[in-house]
C-alpha positions in Angstrom: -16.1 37.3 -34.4 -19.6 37.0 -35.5 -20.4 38.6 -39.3 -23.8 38.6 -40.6 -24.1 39.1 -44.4 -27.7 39.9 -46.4 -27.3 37.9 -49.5 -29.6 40.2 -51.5 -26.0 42.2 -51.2 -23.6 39.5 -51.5 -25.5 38.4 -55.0 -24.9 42.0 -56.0 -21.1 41.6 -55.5 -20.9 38.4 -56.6 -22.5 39.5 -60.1 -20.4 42.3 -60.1 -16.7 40.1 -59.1 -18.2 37.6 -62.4 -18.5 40.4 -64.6 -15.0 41.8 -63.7 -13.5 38.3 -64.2 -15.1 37.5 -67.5 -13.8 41.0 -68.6 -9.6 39.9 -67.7 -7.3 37.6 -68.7 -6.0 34.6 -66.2 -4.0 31.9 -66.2 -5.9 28.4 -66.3 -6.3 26.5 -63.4 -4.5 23.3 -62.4 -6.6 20.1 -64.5 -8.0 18.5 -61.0 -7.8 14.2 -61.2 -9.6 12.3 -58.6 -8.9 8.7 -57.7 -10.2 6.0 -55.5 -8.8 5.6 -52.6 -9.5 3.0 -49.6 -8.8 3.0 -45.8 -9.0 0.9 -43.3 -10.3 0.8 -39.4 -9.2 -2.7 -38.0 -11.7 -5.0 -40.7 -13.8 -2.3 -41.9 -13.0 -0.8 -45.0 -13.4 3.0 -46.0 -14.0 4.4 -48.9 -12.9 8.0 -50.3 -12.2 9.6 -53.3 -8.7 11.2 -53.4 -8.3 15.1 -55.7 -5.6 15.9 -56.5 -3.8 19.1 -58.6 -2.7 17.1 -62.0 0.5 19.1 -62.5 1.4 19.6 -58.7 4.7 18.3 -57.2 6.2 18.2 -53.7 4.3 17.7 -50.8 0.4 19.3 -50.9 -1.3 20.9 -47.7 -4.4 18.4 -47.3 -8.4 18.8 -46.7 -10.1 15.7 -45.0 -13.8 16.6 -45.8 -16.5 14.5 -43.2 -20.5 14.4 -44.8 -23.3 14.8 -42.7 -25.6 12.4 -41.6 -27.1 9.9 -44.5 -24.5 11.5 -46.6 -21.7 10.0 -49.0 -18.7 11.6 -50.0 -20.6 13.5 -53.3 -21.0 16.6 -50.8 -17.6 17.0 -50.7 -17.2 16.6 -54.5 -18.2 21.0 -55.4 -15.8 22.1 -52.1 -13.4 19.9 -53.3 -13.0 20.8 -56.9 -12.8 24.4 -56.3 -9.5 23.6 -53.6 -8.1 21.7 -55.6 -7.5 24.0 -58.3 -5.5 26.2 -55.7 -3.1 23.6 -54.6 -4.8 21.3 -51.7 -5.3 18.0 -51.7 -8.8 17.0 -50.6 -10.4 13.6 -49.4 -13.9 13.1 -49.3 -15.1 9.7 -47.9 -18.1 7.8 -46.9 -18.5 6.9 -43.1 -19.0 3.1 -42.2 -22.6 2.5 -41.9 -22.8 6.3 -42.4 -25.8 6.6 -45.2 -27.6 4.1 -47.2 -25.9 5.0 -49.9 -22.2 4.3 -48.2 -19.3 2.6 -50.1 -17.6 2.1 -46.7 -18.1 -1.2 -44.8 -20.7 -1.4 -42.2 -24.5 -1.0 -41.4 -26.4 2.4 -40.6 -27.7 0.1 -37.2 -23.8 -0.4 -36.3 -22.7 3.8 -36.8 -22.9 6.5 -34.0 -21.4 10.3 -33.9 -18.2 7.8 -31.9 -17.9 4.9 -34.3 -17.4 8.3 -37.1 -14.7 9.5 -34.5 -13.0 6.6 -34.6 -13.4 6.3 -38.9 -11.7 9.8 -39.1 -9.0 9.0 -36.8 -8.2 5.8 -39.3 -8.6 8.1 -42.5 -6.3 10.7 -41.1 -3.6 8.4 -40.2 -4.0 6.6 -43.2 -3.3 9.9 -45.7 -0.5 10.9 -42.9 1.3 8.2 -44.8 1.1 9.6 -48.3 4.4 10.9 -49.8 2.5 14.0 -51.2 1.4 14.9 -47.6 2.3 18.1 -46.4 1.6 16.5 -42.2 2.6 20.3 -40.6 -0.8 21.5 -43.1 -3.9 19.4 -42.3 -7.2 20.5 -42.3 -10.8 18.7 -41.2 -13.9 20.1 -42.5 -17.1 18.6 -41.8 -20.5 19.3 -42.4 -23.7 18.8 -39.8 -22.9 15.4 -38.0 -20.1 15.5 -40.4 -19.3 18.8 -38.2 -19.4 17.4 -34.6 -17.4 14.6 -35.7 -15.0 16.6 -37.3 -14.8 18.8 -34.1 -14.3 16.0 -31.5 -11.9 14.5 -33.2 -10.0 17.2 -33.6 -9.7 17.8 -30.4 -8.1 14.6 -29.7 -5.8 14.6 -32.6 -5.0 18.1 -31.9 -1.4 17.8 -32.5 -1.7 16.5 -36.3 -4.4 18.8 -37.1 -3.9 22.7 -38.2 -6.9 23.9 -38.5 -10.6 23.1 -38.6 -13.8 24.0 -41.1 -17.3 23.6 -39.6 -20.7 23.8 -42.0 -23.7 23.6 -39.4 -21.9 21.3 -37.3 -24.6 19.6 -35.5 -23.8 19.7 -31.7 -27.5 19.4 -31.1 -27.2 15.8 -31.3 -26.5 14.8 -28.0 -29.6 16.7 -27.0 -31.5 15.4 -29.5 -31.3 12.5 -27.9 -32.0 13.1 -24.6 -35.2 14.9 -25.6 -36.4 12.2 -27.9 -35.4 9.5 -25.2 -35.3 11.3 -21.6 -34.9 7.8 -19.7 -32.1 6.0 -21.5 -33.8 3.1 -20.9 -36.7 3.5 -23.3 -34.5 3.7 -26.3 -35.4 1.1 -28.9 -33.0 -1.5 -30.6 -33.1 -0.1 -33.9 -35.0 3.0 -34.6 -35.3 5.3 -37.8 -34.3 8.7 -38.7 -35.3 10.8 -41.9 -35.3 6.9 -43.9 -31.9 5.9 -42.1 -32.0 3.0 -40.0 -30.1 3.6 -36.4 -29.3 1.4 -34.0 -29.6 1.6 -29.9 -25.7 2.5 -30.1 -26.1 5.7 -31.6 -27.8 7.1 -29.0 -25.4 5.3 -26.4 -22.6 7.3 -24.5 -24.9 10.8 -25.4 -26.5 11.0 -22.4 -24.0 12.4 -19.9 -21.3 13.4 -22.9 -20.7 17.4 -22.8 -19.5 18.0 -26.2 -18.8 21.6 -25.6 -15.8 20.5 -22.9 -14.3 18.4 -25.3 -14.3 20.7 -28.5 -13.3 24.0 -26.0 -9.6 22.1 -25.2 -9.0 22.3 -29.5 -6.8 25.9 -29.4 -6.0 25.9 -33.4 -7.8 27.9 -36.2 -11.8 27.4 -36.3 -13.5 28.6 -38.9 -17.9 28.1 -38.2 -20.4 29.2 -41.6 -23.8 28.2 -40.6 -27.7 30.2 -41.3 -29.5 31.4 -39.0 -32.3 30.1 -40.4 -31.1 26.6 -39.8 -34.5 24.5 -38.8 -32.5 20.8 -37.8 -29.8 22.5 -36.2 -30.3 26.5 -34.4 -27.5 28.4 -35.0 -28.1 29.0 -30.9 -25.8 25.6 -31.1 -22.9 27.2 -33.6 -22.6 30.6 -31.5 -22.2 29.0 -28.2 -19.4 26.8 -29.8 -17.6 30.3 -31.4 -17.5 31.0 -27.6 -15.8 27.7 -26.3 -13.5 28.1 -29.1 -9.9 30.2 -28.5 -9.0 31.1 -32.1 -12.4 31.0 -34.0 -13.8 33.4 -37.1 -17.7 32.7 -37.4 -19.9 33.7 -40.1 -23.8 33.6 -39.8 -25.3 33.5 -43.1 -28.9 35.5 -42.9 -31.8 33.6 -43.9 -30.1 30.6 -44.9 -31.3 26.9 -44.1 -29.6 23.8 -43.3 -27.3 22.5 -46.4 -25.9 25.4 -48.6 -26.7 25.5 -52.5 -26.2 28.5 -54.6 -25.2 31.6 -53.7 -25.1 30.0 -50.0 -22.4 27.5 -51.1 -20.0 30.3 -53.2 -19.9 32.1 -50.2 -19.3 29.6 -48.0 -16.2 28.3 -50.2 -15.2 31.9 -50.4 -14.8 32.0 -47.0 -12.6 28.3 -46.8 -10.5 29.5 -49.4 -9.7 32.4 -47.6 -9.5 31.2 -44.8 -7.3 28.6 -45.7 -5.2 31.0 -47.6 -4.5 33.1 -43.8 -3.8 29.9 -42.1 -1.2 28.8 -45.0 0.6 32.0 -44.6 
């Protein structure tokens, strides 16, 4: 279901929701502690930062959350905090060679939308392994490229996966580049993207891949947030995925851009919290 919201309006609530909060007594929330926490992908290793409840005990339901492209895992940090304090575990990690500013092993010329698959797959089994796990409540969230990773490799880890999150998930990518390189055989070595160095392999295996077949065989819970004023990816791409998808709730954010800060962001954690909260029940 598509939902458009005018956030003139949604300020207006959200003042008024602050107001009623600051005027009632709750209970504190959970003291959040983060830790370091390394994977590994045959000899690369891959760094993430683990949150964790401080007082919680038995096994946690857990959020892997994917950055987009030139990102680390500081755009996790705000999404993480706030799901923390209701009881999830969240890992936020750097891709190999996914940014220049990446604790993970690897170069930016050696990374592709595939190489980001496979580092997902190794973080997922990885945390699979942790005592605190809850493995029956697993969620991926991504953001962007962070996004079409996160939906592609759901789809072929279906069966460990409960549900998905997707900010903006860039499935323009693949025809990206087939517009900026038509004849596959004009693609450069090593090229450069918005001061991130790319390599001919991240442009490789795009050309005949149809990422809307492989994301329409995921049947779980999806939930899609992106703006409709998205300039680097159209939300054209997000509602043609909210039809491949067979259990999918979509918001549309009016006149918001790529990247949520703000107002954009609360609203958007609103709607993971809740929508997490459904899916747990």
């Amino acid at each position: 279901m598509k939902r458009r919201f005018l956030l003139f309006a949604v300020l207006c609530l959200a003042l008024g929701l602050a107001t009623q909060a600051g005027a009632s007594t709750t209970s504190p929330s959970p003291t959040v502690r983060s830790e370091e926490h390394w994977c590994q992908r045959g000899e690369k290793r891959i760094y993430g930062v683990l949150y964790r409840p401080e007082t919680a005990q038995g096994r946690l339901p857990l959020v892997i959350v994917s950055h987009g492209f030139g990102g680390n895992n500081q755009w996790g940090k705000p999404y993480a905090e706030v799901l923390t304090k209701r009881g999830y575990l969240v890992y936020c990690f750097d891709f190999c060679g996914g940014g220049n500013r990446s604790r993970s092993d690897g170069k930016t010329t050696e990374m592709s939308i595939f190489t980001e698959r496979d580092d997902l797959k190794a973080v997922l089994h990885n945390l699979c392994q942790l005592p605190e796990v809850d493995t029956t409540r697993i969620t991926l969230m991504g953001e962007s490229q962070g996004g079409i990773v996160t939906a592609i490799t759901a789809a072929e880890v279906e069966p460990l996966v409960h549900d998905i999150v997707l900010f903006y998930p860039a499935f323009c990518i693949p025809d990206d580049s087939r517009r900026r390189f038509p004849n596959p055989q004009d693609m450069p070595e090593e090229g450069e993207i918005w001061g991130v160095k790319l390599g001919r392999c991240y442009g490789e295996g795009l050309y005949d891949y149809d990422v809307y077949k492989v994301i329409g065989t995921f049947r779980k819970p999806v939930l899609i947030v992106h703006g409709d004023s998205d300039r680097i990816v159209p939300v054209s791409y997000s509602d043609r995925a909210a039809q491949k998808y067979h259990d999918v709730e979509y918001h549309v954010l009016h006149g918001v851009d790529h990247g949520y800060q703000g107002l954009a962001q609360w609203l958007a954690t609103e709607f993971v919290v809740e929508f997490l909260a459904r899916q747990g029940k």
